[in-house]
N, C-alpha and C positions, 0 to 999 in steps of 0.2 A: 470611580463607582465600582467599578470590577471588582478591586480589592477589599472593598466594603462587607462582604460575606463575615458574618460571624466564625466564632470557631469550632463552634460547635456542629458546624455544615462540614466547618472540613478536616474531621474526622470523621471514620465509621458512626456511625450512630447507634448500635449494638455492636459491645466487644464479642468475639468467638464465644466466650465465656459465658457470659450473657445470655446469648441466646440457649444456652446448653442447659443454663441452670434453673432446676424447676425454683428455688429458692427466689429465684428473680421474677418469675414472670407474673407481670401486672394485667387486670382486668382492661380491656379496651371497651371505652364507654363511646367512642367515634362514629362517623358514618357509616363505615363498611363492616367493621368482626369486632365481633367482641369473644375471644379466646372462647372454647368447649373445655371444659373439664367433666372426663369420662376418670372416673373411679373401678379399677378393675376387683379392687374388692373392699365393699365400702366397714367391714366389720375388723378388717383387722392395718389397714390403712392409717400412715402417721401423718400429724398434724400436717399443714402445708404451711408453711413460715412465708409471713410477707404478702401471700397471694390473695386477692380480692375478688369477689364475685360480682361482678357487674348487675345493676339491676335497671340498667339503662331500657330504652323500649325496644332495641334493634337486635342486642346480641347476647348472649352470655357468655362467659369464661369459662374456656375448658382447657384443663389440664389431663394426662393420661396417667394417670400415677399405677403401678405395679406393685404390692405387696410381698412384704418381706417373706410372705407363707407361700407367695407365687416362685419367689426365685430360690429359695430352697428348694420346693419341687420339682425345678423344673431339671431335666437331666442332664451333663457333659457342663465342660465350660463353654463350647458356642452358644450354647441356650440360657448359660447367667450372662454371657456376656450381651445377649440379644435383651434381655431383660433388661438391664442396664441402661442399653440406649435407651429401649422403650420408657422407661421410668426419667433419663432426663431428657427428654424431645419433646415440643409440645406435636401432637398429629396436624397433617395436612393431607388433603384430601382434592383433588381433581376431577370433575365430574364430566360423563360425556355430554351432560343437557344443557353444559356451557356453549357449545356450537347453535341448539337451538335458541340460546339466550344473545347470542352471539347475530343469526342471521333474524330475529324477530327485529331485536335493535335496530340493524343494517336496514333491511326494508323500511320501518318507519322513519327513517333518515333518508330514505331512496323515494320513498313517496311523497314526502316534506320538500325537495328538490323537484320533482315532477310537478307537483303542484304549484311551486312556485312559477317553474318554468313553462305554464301551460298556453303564454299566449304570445311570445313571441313566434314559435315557431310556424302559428295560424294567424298574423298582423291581419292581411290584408283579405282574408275571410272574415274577420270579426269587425275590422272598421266598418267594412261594409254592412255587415250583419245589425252593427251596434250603433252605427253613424258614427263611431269613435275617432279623433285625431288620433294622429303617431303619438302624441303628447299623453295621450289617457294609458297608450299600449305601454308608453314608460314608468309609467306610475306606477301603475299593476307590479312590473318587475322592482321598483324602487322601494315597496311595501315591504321586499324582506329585508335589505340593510339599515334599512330605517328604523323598523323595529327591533332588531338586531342590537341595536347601539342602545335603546333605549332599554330596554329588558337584558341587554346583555350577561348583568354581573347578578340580577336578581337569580338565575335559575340554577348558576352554580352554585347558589345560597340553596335555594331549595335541595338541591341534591346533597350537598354536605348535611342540611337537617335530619330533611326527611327518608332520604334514600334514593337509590336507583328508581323503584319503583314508583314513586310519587311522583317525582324526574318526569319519568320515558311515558307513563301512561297517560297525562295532564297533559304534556304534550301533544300525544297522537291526539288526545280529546280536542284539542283547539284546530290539531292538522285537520281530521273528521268533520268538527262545526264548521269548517270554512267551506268545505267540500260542499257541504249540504246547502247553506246560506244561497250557492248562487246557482240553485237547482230549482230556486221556487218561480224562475218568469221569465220567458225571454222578449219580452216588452222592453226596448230598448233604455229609456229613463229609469225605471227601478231595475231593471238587470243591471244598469250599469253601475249605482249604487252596493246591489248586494256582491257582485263583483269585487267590487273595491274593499265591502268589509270582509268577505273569504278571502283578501290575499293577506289583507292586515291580520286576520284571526292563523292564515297559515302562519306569515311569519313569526308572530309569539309562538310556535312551535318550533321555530327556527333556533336558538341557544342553544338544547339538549340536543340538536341534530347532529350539532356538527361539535361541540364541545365536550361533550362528555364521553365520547370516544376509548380517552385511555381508562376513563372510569371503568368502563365493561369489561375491560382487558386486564386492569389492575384486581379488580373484582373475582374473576372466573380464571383467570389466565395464568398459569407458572411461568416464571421468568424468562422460559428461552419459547416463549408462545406469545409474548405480549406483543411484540412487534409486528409478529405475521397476522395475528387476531387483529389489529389497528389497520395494517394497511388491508386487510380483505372487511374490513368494515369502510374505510374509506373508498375503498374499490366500488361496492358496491351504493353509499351514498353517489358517488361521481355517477355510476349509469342514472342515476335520476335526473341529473338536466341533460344528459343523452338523448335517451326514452322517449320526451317529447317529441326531438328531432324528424324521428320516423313515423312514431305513434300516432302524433296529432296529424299533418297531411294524411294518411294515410285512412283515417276517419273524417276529416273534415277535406273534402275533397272539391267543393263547390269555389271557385276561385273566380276573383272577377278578373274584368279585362286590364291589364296594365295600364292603361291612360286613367282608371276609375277612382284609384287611390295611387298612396305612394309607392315607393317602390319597396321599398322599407323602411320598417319601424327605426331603422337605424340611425338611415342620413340627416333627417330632420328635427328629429326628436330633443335634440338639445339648443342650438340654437336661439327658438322661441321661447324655450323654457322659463326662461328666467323675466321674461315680460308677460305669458300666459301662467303662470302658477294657477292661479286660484279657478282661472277662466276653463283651462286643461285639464282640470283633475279629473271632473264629470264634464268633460265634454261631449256634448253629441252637435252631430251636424246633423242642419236638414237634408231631408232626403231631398226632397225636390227640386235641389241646387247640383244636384250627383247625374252625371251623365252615364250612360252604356250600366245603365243599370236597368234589371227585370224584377217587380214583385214575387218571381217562380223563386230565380236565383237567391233571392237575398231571404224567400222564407225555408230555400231547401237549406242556407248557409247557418241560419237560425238552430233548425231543427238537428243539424248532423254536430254544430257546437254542444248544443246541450246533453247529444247522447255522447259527446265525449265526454262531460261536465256527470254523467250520470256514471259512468263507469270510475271515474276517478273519484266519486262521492262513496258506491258502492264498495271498491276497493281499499279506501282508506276507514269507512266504518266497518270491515269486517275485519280488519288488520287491529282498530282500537279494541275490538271481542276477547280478539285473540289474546292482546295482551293485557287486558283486564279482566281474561279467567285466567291464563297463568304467563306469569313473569315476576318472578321472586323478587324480593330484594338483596338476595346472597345466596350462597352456598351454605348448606350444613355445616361446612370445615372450611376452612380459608386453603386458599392456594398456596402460600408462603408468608413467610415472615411479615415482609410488609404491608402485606393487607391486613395485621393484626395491632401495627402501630398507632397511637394513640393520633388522633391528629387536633390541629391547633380550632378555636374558634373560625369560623367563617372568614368575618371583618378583619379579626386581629391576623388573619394568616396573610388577608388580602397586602394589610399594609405592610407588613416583614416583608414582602415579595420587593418592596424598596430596597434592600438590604442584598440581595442576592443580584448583584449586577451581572455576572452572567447566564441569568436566567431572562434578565432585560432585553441584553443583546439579543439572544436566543428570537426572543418575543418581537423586537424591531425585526429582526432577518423577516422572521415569516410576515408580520402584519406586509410589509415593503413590499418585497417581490411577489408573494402569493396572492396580495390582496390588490396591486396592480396588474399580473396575470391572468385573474380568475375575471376583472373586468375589462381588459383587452380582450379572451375568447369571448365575451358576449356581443362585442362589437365588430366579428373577424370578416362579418360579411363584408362590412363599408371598407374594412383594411383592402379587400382582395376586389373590390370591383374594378379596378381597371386592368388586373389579369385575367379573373375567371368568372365565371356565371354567377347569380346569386344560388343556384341550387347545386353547383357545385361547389360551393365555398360552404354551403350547408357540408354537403356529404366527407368535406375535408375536418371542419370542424368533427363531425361522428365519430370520422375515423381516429384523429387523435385521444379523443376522451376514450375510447375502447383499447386501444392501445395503451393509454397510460393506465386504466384500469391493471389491466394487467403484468405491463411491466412493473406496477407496485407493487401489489401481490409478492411477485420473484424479488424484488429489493429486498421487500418484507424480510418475507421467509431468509435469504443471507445473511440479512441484517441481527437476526436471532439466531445466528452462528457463531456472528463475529460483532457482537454485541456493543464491547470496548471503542470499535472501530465508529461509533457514527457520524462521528466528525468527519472524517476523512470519506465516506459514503458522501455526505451532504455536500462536504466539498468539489468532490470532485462531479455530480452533478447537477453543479452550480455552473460549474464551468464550461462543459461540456454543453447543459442547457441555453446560458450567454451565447457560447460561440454558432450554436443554430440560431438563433436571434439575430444575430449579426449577417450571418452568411441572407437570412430569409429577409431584411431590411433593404442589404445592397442589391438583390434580385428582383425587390417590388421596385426598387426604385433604378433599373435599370445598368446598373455598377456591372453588375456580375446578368449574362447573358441568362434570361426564364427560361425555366422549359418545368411542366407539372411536376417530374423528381422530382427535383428541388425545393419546390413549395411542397409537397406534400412533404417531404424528407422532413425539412426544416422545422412544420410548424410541427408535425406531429413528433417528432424528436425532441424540440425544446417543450415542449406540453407535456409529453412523457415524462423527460428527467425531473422537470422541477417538481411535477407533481408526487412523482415516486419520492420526493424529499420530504411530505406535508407528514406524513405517519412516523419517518425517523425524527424528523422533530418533533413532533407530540410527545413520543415515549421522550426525547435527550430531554424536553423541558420537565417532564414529572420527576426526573433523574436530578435534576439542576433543583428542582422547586423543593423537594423531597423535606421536612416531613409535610409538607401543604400539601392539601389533598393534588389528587388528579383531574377533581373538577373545578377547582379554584385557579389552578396553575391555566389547564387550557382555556377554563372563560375568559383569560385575560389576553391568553393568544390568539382567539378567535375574534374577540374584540380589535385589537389593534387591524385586525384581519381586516374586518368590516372597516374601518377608518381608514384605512389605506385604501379601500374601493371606492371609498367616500369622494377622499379626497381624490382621485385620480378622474372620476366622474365631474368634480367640480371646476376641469380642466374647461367641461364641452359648455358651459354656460359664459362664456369669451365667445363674443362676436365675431362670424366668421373666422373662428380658429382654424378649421379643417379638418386634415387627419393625418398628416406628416409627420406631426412631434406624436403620434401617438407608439411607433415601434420604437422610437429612440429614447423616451417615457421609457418603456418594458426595457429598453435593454440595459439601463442607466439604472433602475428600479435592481436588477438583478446584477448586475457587474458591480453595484457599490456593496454589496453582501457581502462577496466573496475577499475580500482584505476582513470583512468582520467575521466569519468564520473562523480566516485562518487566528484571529486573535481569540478566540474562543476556547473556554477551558472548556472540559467535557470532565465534569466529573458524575460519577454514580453510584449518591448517596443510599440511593432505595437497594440498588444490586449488590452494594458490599451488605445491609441487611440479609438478603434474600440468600448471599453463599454461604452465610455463616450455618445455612440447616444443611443438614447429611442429603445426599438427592435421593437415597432412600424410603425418606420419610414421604415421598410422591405417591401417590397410588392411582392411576388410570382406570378405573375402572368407575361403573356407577354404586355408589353406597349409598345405604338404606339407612339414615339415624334414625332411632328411637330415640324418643326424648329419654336423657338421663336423670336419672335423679336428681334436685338440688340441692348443691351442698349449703348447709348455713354458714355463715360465719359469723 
């Protein structure tokens, strides 16, 4: 399958040449650019041979063409020679309002995660509150991979049509209606209801959150930005299932007695599942069968839920304002080259992606280990009860997610140094992440002598590496997938994503399984990547496009387009 790659991947995809010659450059009718053509002087200006003006809905074709009456004028040979370039380069252009296009994104992907994760970390105020089993609290969470799998591949459709902005704003719209849906009652039977449709209407917001990542970055971003842009958009999605951690206790403060409910959402939750299904989903218990409970407590638990429910409703429809009075679908000028290449239909790109076997690979690596990782942390309380407290196991979990926030970031930014290198990055905190896995398995399990270092070391170490790996793989698979868009490429890596969480979740519905095989799962899930890695070609079809432009032609600054004249053709 590896060797299955066309040949036309494995060559540059524009010669030097190519990109140089105005005589070549073709109208992009695509998702993201469709080329500018600025006429410096439209009256004495020659034909342009070959070149097409797009009359697509999204972009127009621009070329910079310089006239012959210009570069007579102009004085010395630096200034015909600067004319020259000008005349064969097409313009790019870098904007500073890509940083706000940048953290708008980021937040609605940070609030999409917050929401999702709004009711583990207040289980056993809401049971209470809600009459809710552990069963119902799993469901609630179950609601974004589920939808996840099932809308998956539609929204990277949508984004390849329609654009960025259809994408990101349609999204928040459904994150925002979910918000609101379960602000109208807190009557136990239809709260519980509108509950369950706000996580299902968040997670259809869930695709564009976490998929379309390298879009923004490929969009707005010049080549040695796209990776820091990716991991500080991921940086910031991860604080959103953080956030709850402190956010929610910290407002919903009313907690019942320990003997009243379970002790967590965690331990029980699967078990039953699979003989309670339909009985679980809306479950309420009666109250009346609940011991060390008070009508004071369970209406102050009501009242402090819903004002969390109202701030997180508030928050998310003033976020969809924001970015449905502004949030472009591009730039006036494209960042580089390859935001200007044409790209294939939707469907027909999806299925090519057959063809590109190490773009497959790429795609198993992450769906495996990140989508076994990311539902191990959800569970890490049950992992660590016979070491540490539940609310210590809490504040461990925190701390890793904050830490790898930021140790990606710093990847990031390296990693858009030394660009060529991602392989050997991913590598080696593959490895490095494994062996804290390993070291943190034989500590829970007594091998190697506990002491907190160590767990904390451990988890927050192997959470960090692997996750500082999730942005170098995004950008190496739009590299690998290249010309298929960025959001075609990742819907499919985020897909796998979710089906490896699936499946890893489908473990806990086996009768008294337990929770032994579940680090040696994660460390199995991660130690069989690392042979596929090292078999992994890294090639970077989009960056040899992107070096063929002069780095000249970059301009940092914010520009003002007028609309240009249209040329006919």
């Amino acid at each position: 399958m590896l060797n299955e790659e066309s040949d036309d991947v494995k060559q540059p995809l524009l010669s030097h040449n190519d990109l140089h010659s105005v005589n070549n450059v073709k109208a992009i009718n695509g998702p993201y650019y469709d080329s500018l053509v600025h006429a410096a002087s439209i009256t004495e200006s020659h034909p342009v041979v070959n070149d097409k003006i797009s009359n697509g809905p999204y972009y127009e074709s621009i070329v910079r063409k310089t006239s012959e009456s210009e570069i007579r004028a102009s004085p010395g040979p630096a200034s015909n020679t600067e004319s020259e370039e000008t005349k064969s380069q097409p313009t790019f252009a870098v904007y500073k309002r890509r940083w706000y296009i940048l953290i708008a994104y980021s937040l609605y992907a940070c609030f999409q995660s917050a929401v999702w994760n709004t009711w583990g970390p207040i289980d056993l105020s809401s049971e209470e509150a809600f009459g809710w089993s552990d069963e119902t609290i799993a469901w609630l969470s179950n609601w974004g991979p589920v939808v996840y799998v099932a809308l998956g591949l539609f929204y990277p459709w949508l984004l390849h049509v329609k654009g960025l902005r259809w994408a990101v704003v349609s999204s928040m719209f459904f994150v925002a209606l979910g918000t609101a849906v379960r602000c109208f009652t807190s009557e136990p039977t239809m709260a519980t209801i509108l509950i369950h449709l706000g996580q299902f209407f968040n997670g259809v917001g869930g695709p564009v959150s976490t998929g379309s990542i390298p879009a923004i970055s490929a969009a707005w971003f010049p080549p040695k930005e796209r990776v820091t842009a990716t991991a500080l958009s991921t940086c910031i999605n991860t604080l959103g299932v953080a956030i709850p951690f402190v956010l929610g206790p910290a407002i919903v403060t009313a907690i019942p007695p320990k003997n009243s409910t379970s002790n967590s959402s965690s331990v029980s939750i699967f078990p039953g599942l699979h003989h309670h299904f339909r009985q679980n989903l809306f479950h309420v218990i009666d109250k009346s069968k609940q011991d060390n409970t008070t009508a004071h407590r369970i209406q102050q638990e009501r009242d402090e839920i819903m004002l969390y429910l109202y701030y997180q409703c508030g928050a998310c429809v003033l976020l969809f304002l924001v970015l449905l009075i502004y949030f472009p679908e591009k730039p006036p000028r494209p960042p580089c080259a390859s935001a200007v290449t044409s790209r294939e239909d939707y469907w027909h790109s999806l299925w090519s992606l057959r063809k590109k076997g190490h773009f497959l690979l790429l795609s198993l690596i992450y769906g495996i280990s990140l989508g076994v990782l990311n539902n191990w942390s959800s569970v890490l309380t049950v992992n660590l009860t016979p070491a540490v407290s539940e609310s210590e196991a809490g504040w461990i979990g925190f701390y890793a997610t904050i830490v790898a926030c930021v140790f990606t970031v710093v990847v990031g930014v390296c990693a858009d140094y030394f660009t060529r290198l991602m392989k050997v990055f991913i590598l080696i905190m593959f490895i490095l992440g494994t062996g804290c896995f390993v070291v943190f398995a034989l500590v829970l399990y007594n091998i190697i002598p506990t002491s907190d270092a160590i767990l904390y070391g451990t988890i927050i170490g192997g959470n960090s590496l692997l996750n500082a790996a999730v942005p170098i793989m995004f950008e190496l698979g739009c590299e690998l997938a290249y010309p298929i868009s960025e959001g075609a490429a990742n819907g499919v890596m985020t897909l796998l994503n979710n089906l490896g969480g699936l499946i890893f979740l489908l473990i806990f519905f086996i009768p008294n399984v337990g929770t032994l095989w579940m680090n040696w799962t994660l460390i199995g899930s991660t130690a069989i990547c690392i042979p596929m890695i090292m078999v992994l070609k890294s090639r970077f079809n989009r960056l040899e496009v992107d070096e063929g432009v002069e780095p000249k032609v970059y301009v940092d600054q914010e520009v003002d387009v007028n609309p240009s004249p249209r040329i006919q053709v």
